[in-house]
N, C-alpha and C positions, 0 to 999 in steps of 0.2 A: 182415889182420884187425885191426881197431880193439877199445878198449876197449868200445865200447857192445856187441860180442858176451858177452866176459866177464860185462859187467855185469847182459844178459840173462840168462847161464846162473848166474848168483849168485839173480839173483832166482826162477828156477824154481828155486830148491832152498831157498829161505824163507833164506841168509843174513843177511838184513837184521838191523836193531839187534833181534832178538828178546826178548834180556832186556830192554833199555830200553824196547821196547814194551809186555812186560809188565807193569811200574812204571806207563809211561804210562796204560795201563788203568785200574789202579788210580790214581793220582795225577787222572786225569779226573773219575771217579765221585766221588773222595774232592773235589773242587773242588766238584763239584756240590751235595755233603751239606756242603758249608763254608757256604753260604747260610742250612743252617737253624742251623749252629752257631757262630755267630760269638763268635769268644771276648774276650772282656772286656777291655781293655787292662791293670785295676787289680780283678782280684777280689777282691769282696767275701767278706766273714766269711761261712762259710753258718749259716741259720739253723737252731734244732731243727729242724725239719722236716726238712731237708735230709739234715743229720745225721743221722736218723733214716733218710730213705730209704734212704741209701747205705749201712747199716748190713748188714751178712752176713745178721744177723737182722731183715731185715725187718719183716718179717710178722707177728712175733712181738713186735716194737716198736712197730708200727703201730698191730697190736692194743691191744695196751697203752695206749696214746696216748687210743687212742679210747673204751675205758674208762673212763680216769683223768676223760678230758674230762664223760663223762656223769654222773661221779660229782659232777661241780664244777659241775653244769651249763652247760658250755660248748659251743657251738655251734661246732666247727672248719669247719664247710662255710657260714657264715652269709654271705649273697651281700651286705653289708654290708663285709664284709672282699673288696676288690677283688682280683677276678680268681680268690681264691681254692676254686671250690666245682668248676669243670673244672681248673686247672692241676695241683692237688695232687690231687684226687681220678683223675688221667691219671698221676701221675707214681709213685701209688700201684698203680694198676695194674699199668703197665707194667712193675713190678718183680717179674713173674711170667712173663713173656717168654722161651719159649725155641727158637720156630722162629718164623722170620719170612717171609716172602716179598714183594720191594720191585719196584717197575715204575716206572721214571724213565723218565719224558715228556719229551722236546724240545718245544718249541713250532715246529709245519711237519711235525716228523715223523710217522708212525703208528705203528712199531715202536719199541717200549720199551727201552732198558738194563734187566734184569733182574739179582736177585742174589736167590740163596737164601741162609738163614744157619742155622746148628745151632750152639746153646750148650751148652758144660757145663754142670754141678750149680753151678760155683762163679759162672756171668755170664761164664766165657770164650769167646771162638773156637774150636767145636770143628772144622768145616768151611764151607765157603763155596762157591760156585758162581757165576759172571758169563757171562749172555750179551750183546755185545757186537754189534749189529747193521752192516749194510754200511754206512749210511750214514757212522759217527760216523769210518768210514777207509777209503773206497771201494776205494784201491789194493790191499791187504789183504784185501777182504773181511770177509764175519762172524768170529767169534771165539765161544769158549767157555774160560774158566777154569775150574779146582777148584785149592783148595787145601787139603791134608787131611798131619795129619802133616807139619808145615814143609818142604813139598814143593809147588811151583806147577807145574803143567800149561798152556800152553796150546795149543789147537787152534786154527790157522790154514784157516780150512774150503775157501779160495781156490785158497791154494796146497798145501792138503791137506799138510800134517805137523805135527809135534804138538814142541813144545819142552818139556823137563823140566829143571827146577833144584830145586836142595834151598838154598835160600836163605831166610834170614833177612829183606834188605832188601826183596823182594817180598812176602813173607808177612805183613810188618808192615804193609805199605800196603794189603793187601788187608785186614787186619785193621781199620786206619785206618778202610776205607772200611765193613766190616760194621757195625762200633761205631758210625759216624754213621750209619750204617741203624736205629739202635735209638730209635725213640721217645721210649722212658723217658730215655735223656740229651738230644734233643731238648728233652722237655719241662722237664726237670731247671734246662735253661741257658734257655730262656725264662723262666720264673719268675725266676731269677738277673736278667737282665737287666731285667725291668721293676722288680723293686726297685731296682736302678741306674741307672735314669733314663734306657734305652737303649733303651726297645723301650715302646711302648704297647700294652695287650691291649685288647681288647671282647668280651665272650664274650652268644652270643646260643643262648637255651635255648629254643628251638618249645615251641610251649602242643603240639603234637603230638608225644608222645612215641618216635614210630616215627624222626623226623624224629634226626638226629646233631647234636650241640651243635656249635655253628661258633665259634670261634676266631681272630679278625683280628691280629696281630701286623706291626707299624707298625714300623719300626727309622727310629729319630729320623737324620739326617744329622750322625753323629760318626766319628773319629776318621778321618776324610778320605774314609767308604765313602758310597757311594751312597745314596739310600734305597729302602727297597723294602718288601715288603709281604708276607707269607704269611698264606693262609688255611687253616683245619686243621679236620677234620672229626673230631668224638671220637664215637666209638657211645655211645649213651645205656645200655646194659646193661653194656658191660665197662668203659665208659671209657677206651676205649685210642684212639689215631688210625689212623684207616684213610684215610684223603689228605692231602696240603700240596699247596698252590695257590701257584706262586711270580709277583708281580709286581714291575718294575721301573719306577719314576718317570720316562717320558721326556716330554720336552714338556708337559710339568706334568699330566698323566695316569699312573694307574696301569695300564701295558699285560703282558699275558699272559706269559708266559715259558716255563711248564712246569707238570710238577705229578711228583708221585709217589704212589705206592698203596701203602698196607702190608694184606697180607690174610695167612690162613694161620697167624694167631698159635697157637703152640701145639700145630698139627695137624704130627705127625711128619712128618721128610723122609725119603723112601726112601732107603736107604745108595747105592743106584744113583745119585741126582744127584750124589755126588759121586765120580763115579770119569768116566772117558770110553771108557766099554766101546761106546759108540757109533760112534766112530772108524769107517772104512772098514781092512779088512783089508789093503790097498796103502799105508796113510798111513804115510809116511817120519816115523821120529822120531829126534829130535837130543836124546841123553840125556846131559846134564850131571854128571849123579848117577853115572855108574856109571865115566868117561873123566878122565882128564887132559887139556883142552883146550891146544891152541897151544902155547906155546916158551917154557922159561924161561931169564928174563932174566938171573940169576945176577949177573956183573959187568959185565956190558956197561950201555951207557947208553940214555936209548929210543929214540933214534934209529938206534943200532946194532941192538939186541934187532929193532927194526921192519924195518930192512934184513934181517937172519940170518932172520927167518920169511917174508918173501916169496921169497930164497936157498932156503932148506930145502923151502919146499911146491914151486917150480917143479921142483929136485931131486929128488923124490920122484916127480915125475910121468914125469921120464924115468927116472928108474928103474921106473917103474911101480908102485910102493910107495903106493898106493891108500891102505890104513890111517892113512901118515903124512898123507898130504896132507888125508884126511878130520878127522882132529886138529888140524892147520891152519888146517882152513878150519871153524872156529866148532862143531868135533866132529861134522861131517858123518859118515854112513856111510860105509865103505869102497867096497860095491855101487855107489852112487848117483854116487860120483866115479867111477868107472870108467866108468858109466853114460853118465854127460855127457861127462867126456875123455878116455877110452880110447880112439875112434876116431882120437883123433890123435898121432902121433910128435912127443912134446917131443926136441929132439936140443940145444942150450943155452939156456944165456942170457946174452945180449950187456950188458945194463946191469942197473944196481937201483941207485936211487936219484937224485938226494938227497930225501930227505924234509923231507913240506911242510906245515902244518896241512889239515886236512881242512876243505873248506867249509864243511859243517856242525857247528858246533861241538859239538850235543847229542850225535853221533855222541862225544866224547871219543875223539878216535880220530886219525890224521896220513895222508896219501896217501903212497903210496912208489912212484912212475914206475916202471916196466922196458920192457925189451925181450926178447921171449923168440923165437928160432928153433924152427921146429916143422914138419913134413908132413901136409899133409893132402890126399888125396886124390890122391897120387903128385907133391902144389908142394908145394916149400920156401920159406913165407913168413914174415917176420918180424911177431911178435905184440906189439903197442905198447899198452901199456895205463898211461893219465896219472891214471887215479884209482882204484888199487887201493888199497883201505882197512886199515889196522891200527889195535888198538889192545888194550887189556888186556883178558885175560878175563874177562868176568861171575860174580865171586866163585871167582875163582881168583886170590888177589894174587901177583902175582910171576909171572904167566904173559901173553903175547900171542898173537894171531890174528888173521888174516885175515879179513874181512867186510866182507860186502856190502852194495849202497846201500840208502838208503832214501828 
């Protein structure tokens, strides 16, 4: 038996880089909403206004503002003053946001990246939800995130199991990606930018008011980016945005890219979207939160630590020690490894090692060669496997495991 059975029965059981897929979800989406937030190299001072939005007291400042203004006869919305009667009067809005519902368009594809969002009282992240369709990782299949209580779910729908971590670094990315889901800092940082000579607006107001104020945002070719082009649709009653139209300058044309949808402002989200009570009653789950995953390193160095966990989980097999070997192997079930290698009589192991970086380097991770003797099927054949993976635990520092490819 060769590695590529191993690596087959790795991948039925979803070992693959699960955490760092996680991130990557997140870190995808969040690339995507970078387009509408591109940050400034040298930001500028913000202005009242600004200051004023971003104020706790909003609303209560705004008000005020616009008071003060009537009292002095001042026109803040006078279409005289560029750009400013849709950007501030959107950026005003927006800052009453607390359910969002966002639909990111690929350009070719038909099925959307989805993400719901539920805020606190104070403008935090209170829970989040991504649907992640087949296309954007064929191998994988769809996907479904929540993360609620700094705790990330994801459901892998393909391979049918559900991965749980109580992590911070996923949670922030996923946070990442809600907060550039939010409009009002969208529109926050375009204003910003066209006072910095980085972005030109054109705002075009239909003599028909049914009609939503349109929004062209020009990003001038600086600080070595591309140029490109978004178009924003603001509703003419709330003033909020409900699409961006993303374009890219190729061939000295502005050609299509994508778009996103913001609908749902406001309108409560059922506490159900964020849990995954949906799941199939058979779906295998690898729960981080509740196990000490893999082997700790103690004094050993990592390339010993990484020899001793491929040692210890082959060991545990012949001893039939399920438990340990599922700890092992990236916190798998105990059931699910018996499942898979129970049928077969581990009886040693002949080599382990030397350890070698792992082709892939996103993996962070090293390969550790062996040879394992085993019975299957009343033969005794030797099991050769040149690219079993280790590396550190996903927010377990000072611990390693086993995993599989990806």
């Amino acid at each position: 038996m060769n590695d590529d059975r191993l690596e087959e029965i790795l991948n039925s059981i979803g070992a693959e880089d699960i955490p760092a897929e996680a991130q990557r979800i997140a870190q995808d989406a969040s690339n995507n909403f970078n387009k509408f937030l591109r940050q400034p190299s040298q930001p500028a001072k913000p202005s009242l206004l600004e200051l004023i939005m971003r104020s706790r007291t909003t609303k209560i400042a705004a008000a005020a503002v616009i008071i003060v203004a009537a009292v002095l006869g001042i026109n803040l919305w006078n279409r005289s003053m560029p750009t400013a009667y849709a950007l501030e009067q959107t950026i005003q809005a927006n800052h009453t946001v607390r359910y969002l519902h966002v639909k990111d368009f690929q350009d070719g594809e038909d099925e959307p990246k989805e993400f719901w969002v539920e805020c606190n009282e104070s403008g935090g992240i209170k829970s989040a939800r991504l649907h992640i369709p087949e296309w954007d990782s064929p191998e994988d299949g769809a996907k479904v995130g929540v993360w609620k209580e700094d705790k990330v779910q994801i459901w892998f729908k393909k391979k049918n199991h559900v991965f749980i971590a109580a992590d911070r670094i996923v949670a922030e990315r996923m946070l990442m990606v809600v907060k550039k889901c939010d409009p009002r800092l969208a529109m926050e940082r375009l204003y910003e930018q066209e006072r910095q000579g980085k972005v030109t607006v054109e705002i075009d107001e239909p003599s028909d008011k049914a009609q939503p104020i349109i929004v062209t945002a020009t990003y001038l070719n600086t600080d070595s980016l591309p140029e490109m082009r978004q178009v924003l649709s603001v509703d003419r009653a709330t003033k909020l945005v409900s699409a961006v139209k993303f374009y890219q300058l190729r061939d000295g044309a502005y050609q299509y890219a994508g778009k996103e949808e913001y609908s749902d402002y406001n309108q409560p989200i059922e506490a159900d979207m964020f849990t995954l009570n949906e799941v199939p009653a058979d779906v295998m789950r690898v729960d981080q939160t509740t196990q000490e995953v893999g082997l700790t390193q103690a004094n050993l160095t990592d390339e010993q630590v990484a020899v001793e966990v491929v040692r210890q989980f082959f060991e545990a097999l012949i001893a039939q020690d399920y438990a340990k070997a599922g700890r092992l192997l990236e916190g798998m079930p105990a059931e699910k490894i018996k499942e898979l290698f129970g049928g077969r009589k581990f009886l040693r192991i002949i080599s382990v090692g030397p350890v070698a970086p792992h082709p892939i380097p996103e993996t962070k991770g090293v390969i550790v060669p062996c040879i394992v003797e085993m019975e299957e099927n009343g033969k005794i054949t030797e099991w050769k496997l040149d690219r079993l993976g280790v590396r550190r635990v996903y927010n377990q520092p000072g611990r390693w495991t086993i995993f599989g490819g990806i």
